[in-house]
VMD Tcl script that draws the C-alpha trace (Angstrom):
set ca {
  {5.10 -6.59 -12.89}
  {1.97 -7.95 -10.57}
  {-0.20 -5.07 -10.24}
  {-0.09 -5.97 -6.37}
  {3.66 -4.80 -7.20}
  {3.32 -1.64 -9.17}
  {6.12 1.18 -8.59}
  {3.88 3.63 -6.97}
  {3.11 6.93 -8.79}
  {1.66 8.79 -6.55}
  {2.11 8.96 -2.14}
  {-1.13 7.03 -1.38}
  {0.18 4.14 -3.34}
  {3.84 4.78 -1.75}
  {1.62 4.55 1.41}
  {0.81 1.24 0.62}
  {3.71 -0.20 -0.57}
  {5.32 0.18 2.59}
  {3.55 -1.46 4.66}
  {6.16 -2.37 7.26}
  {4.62 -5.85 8.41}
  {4.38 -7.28 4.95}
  {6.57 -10.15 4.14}
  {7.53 -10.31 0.41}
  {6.82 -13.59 -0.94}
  {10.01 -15.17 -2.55}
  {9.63 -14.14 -5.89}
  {8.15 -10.39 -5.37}
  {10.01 -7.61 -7.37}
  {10.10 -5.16 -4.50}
  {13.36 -7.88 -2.84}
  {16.65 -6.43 -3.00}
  {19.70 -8.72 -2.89}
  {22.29 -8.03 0.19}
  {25.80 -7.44 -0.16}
  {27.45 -10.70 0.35}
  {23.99 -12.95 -0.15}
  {24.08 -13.77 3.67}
  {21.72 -16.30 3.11}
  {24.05 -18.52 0.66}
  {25.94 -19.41 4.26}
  {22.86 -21.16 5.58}
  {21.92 -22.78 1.98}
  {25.46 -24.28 1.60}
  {25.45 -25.52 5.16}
  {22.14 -27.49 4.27}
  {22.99 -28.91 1.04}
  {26.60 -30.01 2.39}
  {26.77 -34.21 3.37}
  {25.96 -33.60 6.97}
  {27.40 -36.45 9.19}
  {24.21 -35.50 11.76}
  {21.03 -34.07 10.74}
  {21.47 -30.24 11.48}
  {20.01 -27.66 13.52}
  {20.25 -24.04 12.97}
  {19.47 -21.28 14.57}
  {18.28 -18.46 12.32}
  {18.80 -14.63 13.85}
  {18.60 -10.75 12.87}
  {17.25 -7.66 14.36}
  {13.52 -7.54 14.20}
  {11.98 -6.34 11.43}
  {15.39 -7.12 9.09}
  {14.71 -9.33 6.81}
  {14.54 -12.81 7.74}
  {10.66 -13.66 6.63}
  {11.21 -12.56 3.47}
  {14.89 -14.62 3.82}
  {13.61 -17.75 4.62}
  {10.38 -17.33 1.74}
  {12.98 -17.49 -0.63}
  {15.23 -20.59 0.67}
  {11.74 -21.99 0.81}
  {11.50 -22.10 -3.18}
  {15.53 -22.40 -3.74}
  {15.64 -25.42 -6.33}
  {18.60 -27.11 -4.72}
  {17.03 -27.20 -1.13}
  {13.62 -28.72 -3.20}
  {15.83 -31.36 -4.82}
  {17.30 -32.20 -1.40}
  {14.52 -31.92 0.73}
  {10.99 -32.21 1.28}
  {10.50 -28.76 3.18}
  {7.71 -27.87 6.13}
  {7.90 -24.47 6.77}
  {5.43 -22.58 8.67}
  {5.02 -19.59 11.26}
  {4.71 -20.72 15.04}
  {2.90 -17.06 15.24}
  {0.25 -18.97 12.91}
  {0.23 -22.08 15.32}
  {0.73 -21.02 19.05}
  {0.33 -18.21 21.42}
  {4.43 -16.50 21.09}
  {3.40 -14.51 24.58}
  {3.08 -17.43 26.23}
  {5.16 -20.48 24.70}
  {7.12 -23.60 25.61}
  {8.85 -26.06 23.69}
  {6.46 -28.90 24.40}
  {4.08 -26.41 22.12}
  {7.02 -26.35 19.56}
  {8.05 -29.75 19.24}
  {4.05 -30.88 19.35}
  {3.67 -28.01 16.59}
  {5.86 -29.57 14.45}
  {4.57 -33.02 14.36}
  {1.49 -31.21 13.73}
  {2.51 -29.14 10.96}
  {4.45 -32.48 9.15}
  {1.32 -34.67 8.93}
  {-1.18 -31.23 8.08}
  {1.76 -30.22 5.22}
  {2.01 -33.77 3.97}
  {-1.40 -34.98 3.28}
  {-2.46 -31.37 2.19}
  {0.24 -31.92 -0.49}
  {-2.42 -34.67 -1.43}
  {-0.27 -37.43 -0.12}
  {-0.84 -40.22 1.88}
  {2.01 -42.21 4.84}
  {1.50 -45.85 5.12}
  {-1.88 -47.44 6.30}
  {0.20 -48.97 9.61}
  {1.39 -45.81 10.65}
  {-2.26 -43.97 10.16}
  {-3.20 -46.72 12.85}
  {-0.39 -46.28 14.89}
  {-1.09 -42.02 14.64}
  {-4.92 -43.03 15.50}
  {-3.97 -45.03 18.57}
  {-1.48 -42.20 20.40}
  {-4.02 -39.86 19.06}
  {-7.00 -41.54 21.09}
  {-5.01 -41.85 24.17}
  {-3.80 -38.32 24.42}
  {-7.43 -37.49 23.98}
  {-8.49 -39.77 26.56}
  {-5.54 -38.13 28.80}
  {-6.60 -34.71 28.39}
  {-10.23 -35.08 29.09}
  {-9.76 -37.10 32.35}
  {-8.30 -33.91 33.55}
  {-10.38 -31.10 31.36}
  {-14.04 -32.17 30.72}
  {-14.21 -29.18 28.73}
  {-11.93 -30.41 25.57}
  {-13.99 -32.01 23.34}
  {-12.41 -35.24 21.87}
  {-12.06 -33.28 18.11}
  {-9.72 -35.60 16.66}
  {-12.09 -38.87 16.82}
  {-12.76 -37.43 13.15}
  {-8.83 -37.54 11.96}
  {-5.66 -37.44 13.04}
  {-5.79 -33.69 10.83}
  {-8.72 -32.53 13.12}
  {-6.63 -33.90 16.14}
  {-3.79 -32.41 15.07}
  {-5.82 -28.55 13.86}
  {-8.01 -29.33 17.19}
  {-5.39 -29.19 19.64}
  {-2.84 -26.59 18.22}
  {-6.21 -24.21 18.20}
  {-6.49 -24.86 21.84}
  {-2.75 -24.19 22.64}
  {-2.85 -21.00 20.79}
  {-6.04 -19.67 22.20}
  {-7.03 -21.04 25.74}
  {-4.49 -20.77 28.42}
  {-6.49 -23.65 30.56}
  {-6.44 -26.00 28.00}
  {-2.89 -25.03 26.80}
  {-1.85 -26.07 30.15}
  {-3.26 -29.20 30.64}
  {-2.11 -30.02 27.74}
  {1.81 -29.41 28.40}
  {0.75 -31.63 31.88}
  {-0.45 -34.19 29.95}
  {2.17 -34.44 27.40}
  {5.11 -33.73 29.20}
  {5.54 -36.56 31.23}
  {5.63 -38.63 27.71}
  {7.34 -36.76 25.61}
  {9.30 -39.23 23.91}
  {6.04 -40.56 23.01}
  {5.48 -37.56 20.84}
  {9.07 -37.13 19.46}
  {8.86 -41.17 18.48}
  {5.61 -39.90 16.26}
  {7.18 -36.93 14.67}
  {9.96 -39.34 13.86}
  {8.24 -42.00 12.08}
  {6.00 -39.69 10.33}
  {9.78 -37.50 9.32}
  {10.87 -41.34 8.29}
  {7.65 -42.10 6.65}
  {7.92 -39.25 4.36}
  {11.83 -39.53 3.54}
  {11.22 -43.37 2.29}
  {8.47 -42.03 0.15}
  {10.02 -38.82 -1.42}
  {13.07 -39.91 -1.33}
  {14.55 -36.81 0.09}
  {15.49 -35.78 3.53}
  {12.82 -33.48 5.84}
  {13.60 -29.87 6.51}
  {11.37 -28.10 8.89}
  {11.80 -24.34 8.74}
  {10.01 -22.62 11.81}
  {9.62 -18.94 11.45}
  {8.65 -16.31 14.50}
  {10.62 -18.02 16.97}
  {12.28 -14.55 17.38}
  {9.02 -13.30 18.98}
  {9.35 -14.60 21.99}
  {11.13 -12.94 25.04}
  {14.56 -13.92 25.72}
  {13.18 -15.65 29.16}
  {11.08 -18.07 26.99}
  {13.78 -18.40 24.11}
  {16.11 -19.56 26.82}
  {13.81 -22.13 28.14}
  {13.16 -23.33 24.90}
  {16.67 -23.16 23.05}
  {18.73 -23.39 26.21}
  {16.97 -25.56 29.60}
  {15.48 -27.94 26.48}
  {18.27 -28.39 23.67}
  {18.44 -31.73 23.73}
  {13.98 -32.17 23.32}
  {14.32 -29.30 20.32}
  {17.01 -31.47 18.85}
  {15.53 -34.55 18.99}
  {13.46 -34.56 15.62}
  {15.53 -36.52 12.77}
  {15.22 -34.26 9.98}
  {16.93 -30.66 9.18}
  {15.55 -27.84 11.23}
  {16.19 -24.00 10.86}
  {15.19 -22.55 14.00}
  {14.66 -18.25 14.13}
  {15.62 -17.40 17.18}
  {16.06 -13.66 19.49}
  {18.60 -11.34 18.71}
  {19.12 -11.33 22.59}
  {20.08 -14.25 23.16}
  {22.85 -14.23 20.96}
  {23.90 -12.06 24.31}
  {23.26 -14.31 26.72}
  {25.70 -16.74 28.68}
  {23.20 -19.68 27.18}
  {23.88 -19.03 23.68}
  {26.98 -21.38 24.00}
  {24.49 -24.39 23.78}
  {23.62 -22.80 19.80}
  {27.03 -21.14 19.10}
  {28.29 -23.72 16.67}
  {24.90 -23.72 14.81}
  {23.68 -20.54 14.37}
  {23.05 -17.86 11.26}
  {23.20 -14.32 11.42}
  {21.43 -11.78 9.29}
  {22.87 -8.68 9.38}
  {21.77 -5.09 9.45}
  {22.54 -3.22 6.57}
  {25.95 -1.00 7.65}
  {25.17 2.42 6.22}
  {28.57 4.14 8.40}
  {31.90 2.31 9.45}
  {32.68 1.82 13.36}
  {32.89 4.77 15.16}
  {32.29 7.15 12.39}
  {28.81 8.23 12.03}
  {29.65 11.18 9.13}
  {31.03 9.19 7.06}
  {28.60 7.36 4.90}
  {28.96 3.69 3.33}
  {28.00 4.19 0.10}
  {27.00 0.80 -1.09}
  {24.75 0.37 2.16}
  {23.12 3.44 0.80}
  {22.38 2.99 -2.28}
  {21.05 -0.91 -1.31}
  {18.98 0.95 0.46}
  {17.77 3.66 -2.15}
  {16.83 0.49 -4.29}
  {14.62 -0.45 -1.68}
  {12.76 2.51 -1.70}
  {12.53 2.78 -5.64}
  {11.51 -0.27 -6.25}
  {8.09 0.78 -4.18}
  {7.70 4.05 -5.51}
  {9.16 6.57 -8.14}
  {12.06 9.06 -7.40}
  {9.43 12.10 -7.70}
  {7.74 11.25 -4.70}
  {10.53 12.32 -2.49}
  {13.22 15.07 -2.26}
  {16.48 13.91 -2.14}
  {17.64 15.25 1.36}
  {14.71 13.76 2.64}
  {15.82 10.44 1.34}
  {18.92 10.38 2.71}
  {17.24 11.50 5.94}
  {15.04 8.64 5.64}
  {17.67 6.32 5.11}
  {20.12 6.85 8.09}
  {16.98 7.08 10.68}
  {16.10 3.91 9.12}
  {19.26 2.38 10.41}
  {19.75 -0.24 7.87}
  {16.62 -2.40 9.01}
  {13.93 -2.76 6.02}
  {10.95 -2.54 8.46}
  {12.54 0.29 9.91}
  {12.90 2.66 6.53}
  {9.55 1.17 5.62}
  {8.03 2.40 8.94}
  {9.42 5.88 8.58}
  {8.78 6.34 4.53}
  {4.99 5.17 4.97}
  {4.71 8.51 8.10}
  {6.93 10.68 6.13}
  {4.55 9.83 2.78}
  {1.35 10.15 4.73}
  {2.59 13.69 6.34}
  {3.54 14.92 3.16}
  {-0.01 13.61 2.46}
  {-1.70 15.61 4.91}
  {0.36 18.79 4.42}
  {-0.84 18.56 0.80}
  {2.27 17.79 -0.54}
  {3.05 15.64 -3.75}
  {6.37 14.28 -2.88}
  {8.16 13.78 0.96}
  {10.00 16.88 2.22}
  {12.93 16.86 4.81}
  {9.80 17.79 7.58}
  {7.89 14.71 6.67}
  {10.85 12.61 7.46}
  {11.40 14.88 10.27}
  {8.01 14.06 11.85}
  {8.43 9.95 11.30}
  {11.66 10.66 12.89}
  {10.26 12.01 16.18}
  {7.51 9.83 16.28}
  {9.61 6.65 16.49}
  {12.29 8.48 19.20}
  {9.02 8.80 21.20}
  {7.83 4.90 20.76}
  {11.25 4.52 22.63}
  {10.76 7.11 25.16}
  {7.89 5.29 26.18}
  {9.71 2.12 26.74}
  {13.23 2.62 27.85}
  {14.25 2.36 31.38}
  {15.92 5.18 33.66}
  {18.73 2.83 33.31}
  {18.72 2.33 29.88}
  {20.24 5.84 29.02}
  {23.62 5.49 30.36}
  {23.95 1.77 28.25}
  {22.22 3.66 25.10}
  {25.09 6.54 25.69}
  {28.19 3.56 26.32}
  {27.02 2.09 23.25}
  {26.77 5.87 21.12}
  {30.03 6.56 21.99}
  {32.16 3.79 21.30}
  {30.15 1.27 19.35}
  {30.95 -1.20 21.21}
  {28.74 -3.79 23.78}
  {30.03 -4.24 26.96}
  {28.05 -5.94 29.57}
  {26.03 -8.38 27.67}
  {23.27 -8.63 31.02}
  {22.57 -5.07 29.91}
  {21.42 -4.69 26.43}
  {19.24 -8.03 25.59}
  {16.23 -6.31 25.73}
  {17.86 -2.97 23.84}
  {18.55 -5.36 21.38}
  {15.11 -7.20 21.44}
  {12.80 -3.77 21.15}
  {16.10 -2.01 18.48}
  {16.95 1.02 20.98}
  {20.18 -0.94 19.95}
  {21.36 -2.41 16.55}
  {24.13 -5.00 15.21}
  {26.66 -4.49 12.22}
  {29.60 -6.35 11.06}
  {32.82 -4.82 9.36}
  {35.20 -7.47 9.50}
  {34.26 -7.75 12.93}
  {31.13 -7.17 14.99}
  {30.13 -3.84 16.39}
  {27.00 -2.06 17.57}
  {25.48 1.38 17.66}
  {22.12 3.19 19.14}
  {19.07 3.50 16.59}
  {19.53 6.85 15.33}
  {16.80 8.48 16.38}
  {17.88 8.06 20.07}
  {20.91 10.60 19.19}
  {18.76 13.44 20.11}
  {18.20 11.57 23.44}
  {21.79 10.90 24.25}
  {24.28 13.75 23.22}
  {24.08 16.51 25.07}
}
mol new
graphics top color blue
foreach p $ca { graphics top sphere $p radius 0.5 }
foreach p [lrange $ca 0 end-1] q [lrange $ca 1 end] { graphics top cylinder $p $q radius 0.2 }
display resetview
């Protein structure tokens, strides 16, 4: 095992080794496979003869699993053998606070020429020029308005292309002149990321698959702008395209426009419906192979485990978040393995990262939702859903509950 990897032996390593905000790279021994390999659904869909080139829309809670998802259908063999794959984070490219989907579609043109020729490939000398051309008038457009922007991509169409996704993540004046600019002509910019997507499929041989990670980060305001007000712009790109997108606005009247296309990653179910004392043993012990594969058994008592577990709530980042308190309490308390209190303390100090953000409002939904595990009023819970006050499992059908550290807040 990659000493990066090591089962920890002692709680400072633990520590480590659960960082929350780490995403496992495909082939990293601390990955535990789901029951029912959810991701199988969206490889099958992409390696079937599509009659159109697809569109999905990737979801899951936050912090559930689908970085660490979509590493590994980045390295899947038969998605290699099919496609030539672009996958990047929009996080990485643009500003997710404050994002539109001229920024997306203009980020993935970028991020098919960057990918390409850093593969050490070349596209055709005619469509270089062509690039050069739209590249010098945007430039030209752009500075008649913002004196400021320094014509970057005279150099390359790569230093265009790195020059002008800087400015989009970073400066808000620029970013917006930029939108202005391109707007207007968009079809000028989804006719480039189309012959560059066609360029590449008549030299690989292969089709394109673009796989855009983060786009769960935004608000459900901007996701519906982007997914929902501009389907048909997002849609536009001839290759394959998996699409993350918010939890919330699987909950929204606009997710009819995505229905048909989308990909759900669940939550790991550690109770049945309605039935929070009786524990579903495979989600458990899924879950107890998570934590071993970080760190040895000796670190931690078992109650405490179990603790840790169910106020994880079947989210990875979740139990991460509360073993790497619990470890560095036990830590500080001069402990050499995680009692019942160290769990106890992650415990309240997550209930009051909610109490900080929940709405007057928000109780009685939180208490609808404890009692019957059900969601009712979808214009209600899509930020509860966004910031996990509430979380998504499926039986054979779909049902919610609070996180569990809210309990203490709700019950009486």
């Amino acid at each position: 095992m990659p000493e990066e990897f090591a089962v920890a032996d002692n709680l400072d390593l633990a520590w480590s080794n659960f960082d929350p905000f780490f995403t496992l790279p495909a082939d990293c021994p601390y990955h535990v496979e789901r029951e029912g390999k959810p991701l199988d659904r969206l490889k099958r869909a992409l390696l079937r003869e599509n009659r159109q080139l697809p569109k999905y829309f990737f979801s899951g809670h936050r912090g559930c699993g689908k970085s660490t998802e979509l590493n590994r259908l980045h390295v899947d063999e038969g998605i290699n053998e099919k496609y030539f794959i672009v996958k990047y984070s929009v996080k990485d490219v643009c500003d997710v606070n404050n994002l539109n989907y001229v920024d997306v579609l203009f980020s993935i043109g970028a991020q098919l020429y960057i990918q390409y020729i850093d593969a050490g490939k070349e596209l055709r000398p005619g469509l270089i020029k062509e690039l050069d051309a739209w590249k010098n008038t945007v430039v030209e457009q752009i500075t008649e308005k913002e004196k400021s922007i320094e014509a970057s991509g005279e150099a390359g169409i790569k230093a265009f292309f790195l020059s002008f996704l800087a400015k989009i993540k970073s400066e808000d004046t620029t970013r917006k002149t930029i939108r202005e600019k391109i707007e207007p002509r968009l079809s000028d910019l989804i006719d480039k990321i189309n012959l560059i997507i066609s360029d590449i499929k008549g030299r690989e041989k292969k089709e394109v698959l673009v796989v855009i990670d983060d786009l769960d980060k935004p608000s459900l305001e901007q996701a519906i702008k982007i997914f929902y007000d501009n389907y048909t712009a997002i849609t536009q790109p001839a290759c394959a395209i998996v699409y993350t997108v918010p939890i919330s606005i699987y909950f929204a009247q606009e997710f009819t426009a995505i229905r048909d296309s989308r990909f759900f990653l669940p939550n790991i179910k550690l109770h049945v419906k309605n039935d929070r004392n009786t524990l579903y043993e495979p989600g458990y012990k899924l879950m107890r192979t998570f934590v071993f594969k970080r760190m040895q058994e000796k670190l931690i008592e078992p109650e405490a485990l179990n603790l840790a577990i169910k106020m994880g709530a079947g989210v990875f980042r979740e139990t991460a978040r509360i073993m790497q308190i619990a470890a560095d309490s036990a830590i500080e308390n001069g402990r050499n393995c995680i009692a019942k209190q160290d769990v106890q303390r992650a415990e309240r100090e997550i209930r009051s990262d909610f109490k900080r953000i929940l709405k007057t409002e928000d109780y009685a939904t939180l208490a609808e939702v404890c009692n019957n595990n059900e969601i009712r009023g979808i214009e209600k819970i899509g930020h509860l859903l966004h910031n996990l006050s509430i979380l998504e499992y499926v039986n054979d059908e779909t049902w919610c509950d609070i996180h569990p550290t809210l309990e203490e807040l709700i019950r009486p």
